[in-house]
PyMOL Python script that loads the backbone (N, CA, C, O; Angstrom):
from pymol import cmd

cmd.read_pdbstr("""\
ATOM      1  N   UNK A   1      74.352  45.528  41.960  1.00  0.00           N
ATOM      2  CA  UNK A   1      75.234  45.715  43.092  1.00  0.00           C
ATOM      3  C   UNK A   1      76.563  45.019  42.829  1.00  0.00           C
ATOM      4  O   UNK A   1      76.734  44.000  42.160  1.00  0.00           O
ATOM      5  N   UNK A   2      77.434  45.716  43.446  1.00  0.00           N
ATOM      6  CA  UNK A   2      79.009  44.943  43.305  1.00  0.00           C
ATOM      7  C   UNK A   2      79.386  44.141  44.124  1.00  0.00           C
ATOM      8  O   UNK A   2      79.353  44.646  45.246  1.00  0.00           O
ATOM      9  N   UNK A   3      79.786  42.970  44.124  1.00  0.00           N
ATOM     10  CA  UNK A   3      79.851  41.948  45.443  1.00  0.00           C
ATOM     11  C   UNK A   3      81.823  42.126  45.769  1.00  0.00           C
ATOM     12  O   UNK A   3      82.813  41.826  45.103  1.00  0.00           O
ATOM     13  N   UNK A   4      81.588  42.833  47.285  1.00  0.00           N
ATOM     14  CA  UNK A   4      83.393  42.758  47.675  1.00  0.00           C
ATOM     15  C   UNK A   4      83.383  41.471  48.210  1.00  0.00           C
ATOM     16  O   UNK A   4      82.855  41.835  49.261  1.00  0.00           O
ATOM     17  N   UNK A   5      83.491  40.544  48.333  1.00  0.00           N
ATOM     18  CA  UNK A   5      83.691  39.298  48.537  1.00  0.00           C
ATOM     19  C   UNK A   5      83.758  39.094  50.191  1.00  0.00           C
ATOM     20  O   UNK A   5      84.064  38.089  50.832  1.00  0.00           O
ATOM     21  N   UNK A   6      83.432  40.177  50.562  1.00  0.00           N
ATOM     22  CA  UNK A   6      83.360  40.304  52.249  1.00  0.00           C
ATOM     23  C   UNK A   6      82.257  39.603  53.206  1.00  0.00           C
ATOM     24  O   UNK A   6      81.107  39.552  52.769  1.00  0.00           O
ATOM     25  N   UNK A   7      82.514  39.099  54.396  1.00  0.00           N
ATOM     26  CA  UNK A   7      81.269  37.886  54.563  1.00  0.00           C
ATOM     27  C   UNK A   7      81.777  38.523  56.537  1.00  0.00           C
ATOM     28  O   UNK A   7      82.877  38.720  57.054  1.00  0.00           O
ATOM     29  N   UNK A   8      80.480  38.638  57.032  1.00  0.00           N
ATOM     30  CA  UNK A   8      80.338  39.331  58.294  1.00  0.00           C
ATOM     31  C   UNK A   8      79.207  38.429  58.737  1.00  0.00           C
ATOM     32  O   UNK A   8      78.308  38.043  57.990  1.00  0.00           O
ATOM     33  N   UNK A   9      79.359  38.067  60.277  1.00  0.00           N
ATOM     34  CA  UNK A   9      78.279  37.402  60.870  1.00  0.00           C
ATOM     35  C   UNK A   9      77.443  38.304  61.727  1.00  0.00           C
ATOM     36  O   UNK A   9      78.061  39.052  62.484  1.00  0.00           O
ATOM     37  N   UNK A  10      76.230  38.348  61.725  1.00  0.00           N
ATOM     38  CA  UNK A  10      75.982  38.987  63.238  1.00  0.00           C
ATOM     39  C   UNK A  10      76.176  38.477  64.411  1.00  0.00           C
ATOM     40  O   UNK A  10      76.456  37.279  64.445  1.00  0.00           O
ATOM     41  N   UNK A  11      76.096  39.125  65.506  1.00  0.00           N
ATOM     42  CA  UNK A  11      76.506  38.904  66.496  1.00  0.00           C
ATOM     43  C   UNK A  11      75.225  38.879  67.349  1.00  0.00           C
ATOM     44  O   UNK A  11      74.158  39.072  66.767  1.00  0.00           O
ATOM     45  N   UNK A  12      75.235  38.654  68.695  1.00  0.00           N
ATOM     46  CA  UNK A  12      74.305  38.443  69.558  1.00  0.00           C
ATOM     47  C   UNK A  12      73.864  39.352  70.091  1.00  0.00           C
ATOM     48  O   UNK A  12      73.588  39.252  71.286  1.00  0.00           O
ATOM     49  N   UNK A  13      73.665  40.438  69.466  1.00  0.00           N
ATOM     50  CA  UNK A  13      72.672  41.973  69.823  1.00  0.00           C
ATOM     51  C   UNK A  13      72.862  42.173  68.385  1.00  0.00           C
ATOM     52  O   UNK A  13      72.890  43.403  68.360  1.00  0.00           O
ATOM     53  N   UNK A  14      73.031  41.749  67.015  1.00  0.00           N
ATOM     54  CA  UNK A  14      72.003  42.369  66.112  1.00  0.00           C
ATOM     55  C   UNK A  14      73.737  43.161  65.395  1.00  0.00           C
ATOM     56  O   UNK A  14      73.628  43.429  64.199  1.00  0.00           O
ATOM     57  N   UNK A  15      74.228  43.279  65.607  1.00  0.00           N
ATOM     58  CA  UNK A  15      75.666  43.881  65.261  1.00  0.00           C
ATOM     59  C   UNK A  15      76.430  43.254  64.009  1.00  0.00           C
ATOM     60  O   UNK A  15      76.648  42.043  63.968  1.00  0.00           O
ATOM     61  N   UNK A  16      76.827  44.108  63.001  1.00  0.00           N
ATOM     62  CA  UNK A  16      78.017  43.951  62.242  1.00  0.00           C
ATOM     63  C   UNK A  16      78.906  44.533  61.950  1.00  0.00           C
ATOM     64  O   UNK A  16      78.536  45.625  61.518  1.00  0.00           O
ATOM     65  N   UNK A  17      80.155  44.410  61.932  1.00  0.00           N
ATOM     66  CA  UNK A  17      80.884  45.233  61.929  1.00  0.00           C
ATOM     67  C   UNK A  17      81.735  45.608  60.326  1.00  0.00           C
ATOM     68  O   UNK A  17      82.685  44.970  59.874  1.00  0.00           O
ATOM     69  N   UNK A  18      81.053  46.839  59.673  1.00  0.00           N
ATOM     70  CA  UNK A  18      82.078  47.350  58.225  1.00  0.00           C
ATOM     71  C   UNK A  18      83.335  47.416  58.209  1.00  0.00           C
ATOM     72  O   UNK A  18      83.743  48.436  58.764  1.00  0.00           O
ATOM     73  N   UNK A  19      84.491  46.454  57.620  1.00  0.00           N
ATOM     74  CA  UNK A  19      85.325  46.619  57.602  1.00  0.00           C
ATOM     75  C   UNK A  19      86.253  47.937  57.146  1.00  0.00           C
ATOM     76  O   UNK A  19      85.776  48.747  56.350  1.00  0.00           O
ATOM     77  N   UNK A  20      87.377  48.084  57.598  1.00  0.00           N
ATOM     78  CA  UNK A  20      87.859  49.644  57.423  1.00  0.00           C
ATOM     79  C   UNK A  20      87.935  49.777  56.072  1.00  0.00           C
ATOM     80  O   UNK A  20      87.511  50.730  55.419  1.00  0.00           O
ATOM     81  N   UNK A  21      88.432  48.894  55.701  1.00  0.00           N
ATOM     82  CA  UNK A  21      88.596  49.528  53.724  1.00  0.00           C
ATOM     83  C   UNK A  21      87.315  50.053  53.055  1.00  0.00           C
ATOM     84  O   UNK A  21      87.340  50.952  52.214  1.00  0.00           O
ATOM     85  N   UNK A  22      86.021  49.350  53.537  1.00  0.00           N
ATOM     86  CA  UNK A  22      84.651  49.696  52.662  1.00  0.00           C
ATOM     87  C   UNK A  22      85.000  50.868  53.725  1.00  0.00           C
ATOM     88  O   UNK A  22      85.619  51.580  52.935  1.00  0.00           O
ATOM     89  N   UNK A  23      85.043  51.496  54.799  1.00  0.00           N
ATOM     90  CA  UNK A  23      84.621  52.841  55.310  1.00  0.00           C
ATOM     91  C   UNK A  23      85.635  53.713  54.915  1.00  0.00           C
ATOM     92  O   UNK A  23      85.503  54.936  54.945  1.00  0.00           O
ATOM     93  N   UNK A  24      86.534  53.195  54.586  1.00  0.00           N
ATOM     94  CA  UNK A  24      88.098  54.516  54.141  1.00  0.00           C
ATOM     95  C   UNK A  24      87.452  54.785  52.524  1.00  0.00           C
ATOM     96  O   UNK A  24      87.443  55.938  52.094  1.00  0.00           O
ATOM     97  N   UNK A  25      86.868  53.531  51.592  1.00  0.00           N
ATOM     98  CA  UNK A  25      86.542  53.292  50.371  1.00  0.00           C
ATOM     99  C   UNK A  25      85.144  54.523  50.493  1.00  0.00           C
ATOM    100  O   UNK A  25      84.737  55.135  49.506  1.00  0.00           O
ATOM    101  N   UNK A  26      84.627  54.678  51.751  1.00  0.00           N
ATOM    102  CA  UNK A  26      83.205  55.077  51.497  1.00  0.00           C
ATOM    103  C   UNK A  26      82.614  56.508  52.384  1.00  0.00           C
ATOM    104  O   UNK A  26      81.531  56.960  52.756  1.00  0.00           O
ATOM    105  N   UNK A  27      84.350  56.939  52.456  1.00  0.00           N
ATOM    106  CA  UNK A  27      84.010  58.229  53.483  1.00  0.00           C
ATOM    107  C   UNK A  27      83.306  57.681  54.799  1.00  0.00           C
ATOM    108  O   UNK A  27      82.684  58.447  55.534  1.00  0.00           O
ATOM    109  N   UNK A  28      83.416  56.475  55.036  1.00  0.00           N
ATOM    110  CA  UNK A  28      82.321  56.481  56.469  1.00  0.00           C
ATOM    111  C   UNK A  28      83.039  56.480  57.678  1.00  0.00           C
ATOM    112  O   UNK A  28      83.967  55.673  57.721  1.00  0.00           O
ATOM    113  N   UNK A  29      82.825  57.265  58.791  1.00  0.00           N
ATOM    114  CA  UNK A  29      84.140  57.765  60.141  1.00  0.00           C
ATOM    115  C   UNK A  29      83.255  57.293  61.169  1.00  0.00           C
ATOM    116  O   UNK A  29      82.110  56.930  60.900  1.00  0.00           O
ATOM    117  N   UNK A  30      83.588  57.282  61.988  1.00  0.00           N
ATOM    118  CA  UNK A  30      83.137  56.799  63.748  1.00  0.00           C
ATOM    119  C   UNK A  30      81.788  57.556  63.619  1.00  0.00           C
ATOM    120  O   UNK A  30      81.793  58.660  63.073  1.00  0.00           O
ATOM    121  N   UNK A  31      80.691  57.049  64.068  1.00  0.00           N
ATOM    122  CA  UNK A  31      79.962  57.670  65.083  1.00  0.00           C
ATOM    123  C   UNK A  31      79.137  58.883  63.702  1.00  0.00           C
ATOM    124  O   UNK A  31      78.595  59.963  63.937  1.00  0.00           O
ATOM    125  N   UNK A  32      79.349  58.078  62.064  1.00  0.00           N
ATOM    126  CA  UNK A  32      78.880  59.058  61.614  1.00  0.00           C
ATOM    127  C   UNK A  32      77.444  58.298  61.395  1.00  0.00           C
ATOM    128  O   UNK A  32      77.447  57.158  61.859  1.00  0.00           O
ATOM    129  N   UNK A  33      76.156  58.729  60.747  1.00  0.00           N
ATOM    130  CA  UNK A  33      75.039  58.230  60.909  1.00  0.00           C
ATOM    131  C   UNK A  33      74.769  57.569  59.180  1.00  0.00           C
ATOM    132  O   UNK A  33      74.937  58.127  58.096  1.00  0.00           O
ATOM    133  N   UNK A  34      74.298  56.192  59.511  1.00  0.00           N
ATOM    134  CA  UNK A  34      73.747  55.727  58.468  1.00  0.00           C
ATOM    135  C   UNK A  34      72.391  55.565  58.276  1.00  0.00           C
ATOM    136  O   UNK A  34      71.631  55.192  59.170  1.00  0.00           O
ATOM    137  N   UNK A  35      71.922  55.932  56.701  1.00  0.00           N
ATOM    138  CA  UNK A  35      70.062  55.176  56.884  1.00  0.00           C
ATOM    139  C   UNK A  35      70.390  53.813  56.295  1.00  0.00           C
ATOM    140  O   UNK A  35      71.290  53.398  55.565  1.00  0.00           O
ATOM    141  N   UNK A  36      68.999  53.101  57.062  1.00  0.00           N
ATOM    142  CA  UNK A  36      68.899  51.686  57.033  1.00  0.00           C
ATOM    143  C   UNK A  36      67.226  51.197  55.747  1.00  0.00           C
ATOM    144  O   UNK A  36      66.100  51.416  56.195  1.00  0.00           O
ATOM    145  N   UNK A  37      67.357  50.673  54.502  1.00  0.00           N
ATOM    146  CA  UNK A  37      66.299  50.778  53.784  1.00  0.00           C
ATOM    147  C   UNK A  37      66.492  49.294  53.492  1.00  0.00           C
ATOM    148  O   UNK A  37      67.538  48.654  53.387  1.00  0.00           O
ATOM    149  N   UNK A  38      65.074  48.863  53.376  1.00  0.00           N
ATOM    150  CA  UNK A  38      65.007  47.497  52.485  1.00  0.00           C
ATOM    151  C   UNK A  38      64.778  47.661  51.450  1.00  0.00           C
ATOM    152  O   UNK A  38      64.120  48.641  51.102  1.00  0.00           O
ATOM    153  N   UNK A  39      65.249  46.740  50.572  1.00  0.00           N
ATOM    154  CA  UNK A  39      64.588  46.542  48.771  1.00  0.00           C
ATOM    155  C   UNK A  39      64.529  45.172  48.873  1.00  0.00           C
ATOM    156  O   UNK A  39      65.432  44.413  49.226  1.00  0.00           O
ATOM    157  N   UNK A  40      63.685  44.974  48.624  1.00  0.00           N
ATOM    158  CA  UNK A  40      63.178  43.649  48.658  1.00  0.00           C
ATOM    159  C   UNK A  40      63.678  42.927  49.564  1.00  0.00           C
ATOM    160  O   UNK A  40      63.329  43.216  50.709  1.00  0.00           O
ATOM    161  N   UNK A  41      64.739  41.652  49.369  1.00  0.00           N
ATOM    162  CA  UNK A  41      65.209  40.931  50.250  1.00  0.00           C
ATOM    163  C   UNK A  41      66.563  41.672  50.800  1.00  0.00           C
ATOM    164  O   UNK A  41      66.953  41.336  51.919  1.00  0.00           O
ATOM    165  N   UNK A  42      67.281  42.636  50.095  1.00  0.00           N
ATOM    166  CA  UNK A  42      68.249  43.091  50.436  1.00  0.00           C
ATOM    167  C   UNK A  42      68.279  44.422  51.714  1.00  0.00           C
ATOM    168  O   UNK A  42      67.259  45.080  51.920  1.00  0.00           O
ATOM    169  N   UNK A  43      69.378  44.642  52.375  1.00  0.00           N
ATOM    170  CA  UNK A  43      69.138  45.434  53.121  1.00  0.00           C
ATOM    171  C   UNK A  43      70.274  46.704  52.283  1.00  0.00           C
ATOM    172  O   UNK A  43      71.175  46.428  51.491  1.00  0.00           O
ATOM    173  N   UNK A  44      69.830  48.236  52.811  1.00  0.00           N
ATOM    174  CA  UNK A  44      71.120  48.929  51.843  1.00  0.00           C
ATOM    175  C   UNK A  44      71.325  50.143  53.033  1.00  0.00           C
ATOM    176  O   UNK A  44      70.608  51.065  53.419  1.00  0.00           O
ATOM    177  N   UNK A  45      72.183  49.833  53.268  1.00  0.00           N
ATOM    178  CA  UNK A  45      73.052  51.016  54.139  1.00  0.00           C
ATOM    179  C   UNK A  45      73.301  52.395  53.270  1.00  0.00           C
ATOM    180  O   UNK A  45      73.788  52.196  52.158  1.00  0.00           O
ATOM    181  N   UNK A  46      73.005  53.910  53.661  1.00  0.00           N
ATOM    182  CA  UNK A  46      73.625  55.359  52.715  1.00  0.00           C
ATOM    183  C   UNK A  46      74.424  55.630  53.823  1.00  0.00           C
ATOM    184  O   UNK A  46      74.448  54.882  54.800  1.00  0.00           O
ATOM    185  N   UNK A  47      75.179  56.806  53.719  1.00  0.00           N
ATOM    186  CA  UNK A  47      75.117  57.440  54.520  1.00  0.00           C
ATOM    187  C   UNK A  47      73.983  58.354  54.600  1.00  0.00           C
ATOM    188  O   UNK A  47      73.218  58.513  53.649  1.00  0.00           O
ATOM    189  N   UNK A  48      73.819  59.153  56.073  1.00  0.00           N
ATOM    190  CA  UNK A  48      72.881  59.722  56.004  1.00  0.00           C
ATOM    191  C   UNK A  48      72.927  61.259  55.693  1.00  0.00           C
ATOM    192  O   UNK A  48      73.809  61.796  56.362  1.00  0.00           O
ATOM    193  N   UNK A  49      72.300  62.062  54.946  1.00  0.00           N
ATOM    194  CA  UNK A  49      72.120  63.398  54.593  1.00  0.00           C
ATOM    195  C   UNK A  49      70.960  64.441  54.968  1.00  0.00           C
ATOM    196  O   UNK A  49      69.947  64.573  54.281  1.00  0.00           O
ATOM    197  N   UNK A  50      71.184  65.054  55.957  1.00  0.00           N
ATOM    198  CA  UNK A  50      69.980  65.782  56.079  1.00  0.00           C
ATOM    199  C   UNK A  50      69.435  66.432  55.150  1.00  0.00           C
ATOM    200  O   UNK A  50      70.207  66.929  54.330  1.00  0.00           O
ATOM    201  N   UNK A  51      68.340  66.593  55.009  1.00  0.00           N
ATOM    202  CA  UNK A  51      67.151  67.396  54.029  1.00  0.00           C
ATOM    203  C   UNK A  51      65.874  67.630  54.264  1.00  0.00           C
ATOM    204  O   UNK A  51      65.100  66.925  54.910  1.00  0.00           O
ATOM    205  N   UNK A  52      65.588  68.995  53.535  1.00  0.00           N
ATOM    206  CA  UNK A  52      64.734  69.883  53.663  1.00  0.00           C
ATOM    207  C   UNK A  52      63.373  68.868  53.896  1.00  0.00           C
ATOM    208  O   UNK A  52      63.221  68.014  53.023  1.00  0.00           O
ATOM    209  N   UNK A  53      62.441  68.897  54.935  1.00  0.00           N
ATOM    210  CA  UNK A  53      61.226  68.462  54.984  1.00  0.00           C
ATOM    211  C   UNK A  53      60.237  68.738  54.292  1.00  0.00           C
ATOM    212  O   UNK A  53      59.165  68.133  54.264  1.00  0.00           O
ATOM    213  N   UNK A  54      60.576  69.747  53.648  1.00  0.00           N
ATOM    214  CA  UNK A  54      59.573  70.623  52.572  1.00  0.00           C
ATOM    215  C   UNK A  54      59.593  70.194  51.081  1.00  0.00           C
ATOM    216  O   UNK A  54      58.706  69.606  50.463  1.00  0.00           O
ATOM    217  N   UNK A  55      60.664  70.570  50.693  1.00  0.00           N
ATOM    218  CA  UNK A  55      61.059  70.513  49.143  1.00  0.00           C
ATOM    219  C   UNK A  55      62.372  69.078  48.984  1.00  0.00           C
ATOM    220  O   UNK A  55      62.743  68.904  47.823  1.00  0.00           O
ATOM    221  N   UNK A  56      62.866  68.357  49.801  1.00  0.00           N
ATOM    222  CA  UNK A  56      63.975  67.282  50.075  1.00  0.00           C
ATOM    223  C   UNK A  56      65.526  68.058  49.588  1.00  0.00           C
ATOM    224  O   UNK A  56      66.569  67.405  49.623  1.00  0.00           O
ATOM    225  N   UNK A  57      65.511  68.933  49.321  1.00  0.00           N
ATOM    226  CA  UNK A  57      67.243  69.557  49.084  1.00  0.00           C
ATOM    227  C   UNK A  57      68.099  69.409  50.325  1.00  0.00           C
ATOM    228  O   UNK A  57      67.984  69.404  51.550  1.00  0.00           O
ATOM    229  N   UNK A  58      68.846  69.313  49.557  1.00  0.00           N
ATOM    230  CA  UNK A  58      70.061  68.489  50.934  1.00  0.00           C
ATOM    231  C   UNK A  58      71.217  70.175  51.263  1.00  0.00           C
ATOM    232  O   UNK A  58      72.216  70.048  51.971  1.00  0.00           O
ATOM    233  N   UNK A  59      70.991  71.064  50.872  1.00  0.00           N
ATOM    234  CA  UNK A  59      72.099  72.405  50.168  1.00  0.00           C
ATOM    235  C   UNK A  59      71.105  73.260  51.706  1.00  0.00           C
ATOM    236  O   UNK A  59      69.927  73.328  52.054  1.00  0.00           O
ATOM    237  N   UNK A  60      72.408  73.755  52.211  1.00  0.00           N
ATOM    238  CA  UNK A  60      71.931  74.551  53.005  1.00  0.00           C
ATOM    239  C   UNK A  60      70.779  74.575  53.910  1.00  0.00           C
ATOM    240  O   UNK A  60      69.825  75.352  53.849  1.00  0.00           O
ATOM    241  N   UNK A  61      71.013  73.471  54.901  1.00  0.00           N
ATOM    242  CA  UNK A  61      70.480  72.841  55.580  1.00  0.00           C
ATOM    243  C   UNK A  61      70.535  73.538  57.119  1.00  0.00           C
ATOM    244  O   UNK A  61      71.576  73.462  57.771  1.00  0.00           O
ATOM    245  N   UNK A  62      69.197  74.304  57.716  1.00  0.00           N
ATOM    246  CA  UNK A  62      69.171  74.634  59.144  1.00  0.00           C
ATOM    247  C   UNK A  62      68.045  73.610  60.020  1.00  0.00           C
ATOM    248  O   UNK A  62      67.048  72.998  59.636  1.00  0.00           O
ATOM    249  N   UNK A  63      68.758  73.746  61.481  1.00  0.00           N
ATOM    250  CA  UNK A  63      67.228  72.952  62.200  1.00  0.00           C
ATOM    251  C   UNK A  63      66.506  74.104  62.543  1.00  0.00           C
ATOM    252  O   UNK A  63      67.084  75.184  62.663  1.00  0.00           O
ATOM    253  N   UNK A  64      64.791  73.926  62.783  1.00  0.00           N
ATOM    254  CA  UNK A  64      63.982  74.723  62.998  1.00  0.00           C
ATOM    255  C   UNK A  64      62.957  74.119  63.803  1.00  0.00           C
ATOM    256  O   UNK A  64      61.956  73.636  63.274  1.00  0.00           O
ATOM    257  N   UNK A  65      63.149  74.113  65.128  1.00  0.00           N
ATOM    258  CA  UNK A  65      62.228  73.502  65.769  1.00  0.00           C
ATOM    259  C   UNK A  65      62.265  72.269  65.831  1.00  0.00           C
ATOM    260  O   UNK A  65      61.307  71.587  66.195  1.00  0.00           O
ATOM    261  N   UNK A  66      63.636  71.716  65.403  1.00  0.00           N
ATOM    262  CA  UNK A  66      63.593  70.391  65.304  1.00  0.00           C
ATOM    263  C   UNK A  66      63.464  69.322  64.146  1.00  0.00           C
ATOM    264  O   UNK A  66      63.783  68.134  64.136  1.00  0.00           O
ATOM    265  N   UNK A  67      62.932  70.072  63.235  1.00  0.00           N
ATOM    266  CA  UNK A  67      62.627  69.831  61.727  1.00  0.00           C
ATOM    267  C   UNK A  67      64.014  70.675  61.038  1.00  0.00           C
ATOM    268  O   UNK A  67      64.493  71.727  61.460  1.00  0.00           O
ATOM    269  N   UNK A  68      64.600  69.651  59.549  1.00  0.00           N
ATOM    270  CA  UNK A  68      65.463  69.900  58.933  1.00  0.00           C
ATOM    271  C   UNK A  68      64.673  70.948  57.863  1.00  0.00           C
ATOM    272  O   UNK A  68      63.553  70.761  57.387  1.00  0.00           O
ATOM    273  N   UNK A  69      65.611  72.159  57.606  1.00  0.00           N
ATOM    274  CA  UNK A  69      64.647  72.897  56.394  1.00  0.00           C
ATOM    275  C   UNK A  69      65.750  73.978  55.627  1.00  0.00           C
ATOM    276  O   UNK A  69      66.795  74.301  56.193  1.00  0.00           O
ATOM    277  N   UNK A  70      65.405  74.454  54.363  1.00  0.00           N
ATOM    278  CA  UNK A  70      66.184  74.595  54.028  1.00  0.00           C
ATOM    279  C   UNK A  70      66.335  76.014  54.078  1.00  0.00           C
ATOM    280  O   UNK A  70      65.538  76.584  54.823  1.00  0.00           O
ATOM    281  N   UNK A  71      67.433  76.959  53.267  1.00  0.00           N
ATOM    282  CA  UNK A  71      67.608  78.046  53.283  1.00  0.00           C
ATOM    283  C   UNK A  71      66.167  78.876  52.260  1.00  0.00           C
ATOM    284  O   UNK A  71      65.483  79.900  52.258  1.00  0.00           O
ATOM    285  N   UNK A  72      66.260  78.251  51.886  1.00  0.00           N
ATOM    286  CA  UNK A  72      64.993  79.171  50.473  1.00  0.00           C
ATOM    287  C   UNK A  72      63.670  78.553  51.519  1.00  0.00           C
ATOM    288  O   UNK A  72      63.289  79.437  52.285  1.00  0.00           O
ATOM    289  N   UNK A  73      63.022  77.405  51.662  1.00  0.00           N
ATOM    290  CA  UNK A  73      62.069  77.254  52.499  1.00  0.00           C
ATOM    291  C   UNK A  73      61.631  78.008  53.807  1.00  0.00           C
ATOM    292  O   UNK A  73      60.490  78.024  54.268  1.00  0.00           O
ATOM    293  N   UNK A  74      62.761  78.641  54.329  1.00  0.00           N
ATOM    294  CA  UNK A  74      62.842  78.686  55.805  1.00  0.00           C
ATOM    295  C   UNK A  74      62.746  80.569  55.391  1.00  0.00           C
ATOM    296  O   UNK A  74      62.365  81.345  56.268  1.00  0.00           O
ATOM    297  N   UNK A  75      63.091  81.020  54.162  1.00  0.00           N
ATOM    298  CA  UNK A  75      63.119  82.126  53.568  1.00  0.00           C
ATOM    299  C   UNK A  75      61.456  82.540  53.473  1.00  0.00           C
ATOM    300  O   UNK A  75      60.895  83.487  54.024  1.00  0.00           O
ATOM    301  N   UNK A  76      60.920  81.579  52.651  1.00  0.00           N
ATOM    302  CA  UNK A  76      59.126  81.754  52.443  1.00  0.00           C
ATOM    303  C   UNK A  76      58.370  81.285  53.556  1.00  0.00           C
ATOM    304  O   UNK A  76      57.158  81.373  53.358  1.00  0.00           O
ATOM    305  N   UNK A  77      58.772  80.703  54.927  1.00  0.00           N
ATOM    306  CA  UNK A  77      58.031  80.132  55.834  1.00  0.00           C
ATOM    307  C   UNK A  77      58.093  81.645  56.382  1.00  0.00           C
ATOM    308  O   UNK A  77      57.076  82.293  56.136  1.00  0.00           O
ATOM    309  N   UNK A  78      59.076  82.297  57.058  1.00  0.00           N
ATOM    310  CA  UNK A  78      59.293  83.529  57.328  1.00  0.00           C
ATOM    311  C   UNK A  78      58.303  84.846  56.798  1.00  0.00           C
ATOM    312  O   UNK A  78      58.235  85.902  57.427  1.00  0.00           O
ATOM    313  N   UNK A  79      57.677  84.620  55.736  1.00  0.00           N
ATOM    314  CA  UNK A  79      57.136  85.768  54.967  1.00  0.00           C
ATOM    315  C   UNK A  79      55.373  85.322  55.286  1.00  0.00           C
ATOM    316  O   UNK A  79      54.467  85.924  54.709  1.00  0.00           O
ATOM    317  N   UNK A  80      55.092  84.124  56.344  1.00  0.00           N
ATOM    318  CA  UNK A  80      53.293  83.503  55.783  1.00  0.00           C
ATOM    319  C   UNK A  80      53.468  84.566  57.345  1.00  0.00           C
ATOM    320  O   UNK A  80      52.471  84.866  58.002  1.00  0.00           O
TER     321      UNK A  80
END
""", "prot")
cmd.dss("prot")
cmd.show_as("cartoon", "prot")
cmd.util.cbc("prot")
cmd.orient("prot")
C-alpha cells in the first residue's frame, strides 16, 4: 500500500471524512457507494461495482428482481 501521509480522526458516530484530492485522485463524487473489506488489521475502501450474481462480470449489468445479473446470464435464465 502507498502511504499519502494523510491522518483523519473519527468522529463520534463512527465518521471520516476523504479528503477531496484522494476523491478528485480516485474518481470518488458525493453520494457515490463504497465497499467496506477487512484484510487483516487493515480496513480497504473500493469503489463499488455492480456484478453479475451468477458468473461476477461487472459488463452489462441489469436488476432482476432485485438481484444484479448480467446480459448473457439473464439471456440463458430466459431459455430454462
Amino acid at each position: 500500500m502507498k502511504s499519502t501521509g494523510i491522518v483523519r480522526k473519527v468522529d463520534e458516530l463512527g465518521r471520516i471524512v476523504l479528503p477531496i484530492e484522494l476523491r478528485r485522485t480516485l474518481d470518488i463524487a458525493e453520494r457515490d457507494p463504497l465497499e467496506i473489506y477487512v484484510d487483516g488489521s487493515s480496513i480497504v475502501l473500493t469503489k463499488y461495482q455492480p456484478a453479475c450474481v451468477f458468473c461476477g462480470s461487472s459488463k452489462h449489468i441489469a436488476s432482476h428482481m432485485g438481484k444484479n445479473v448480467c446480459a448473457a446470464c439473464l439471456k440463458q435464465l430466459s431459455k430454462l
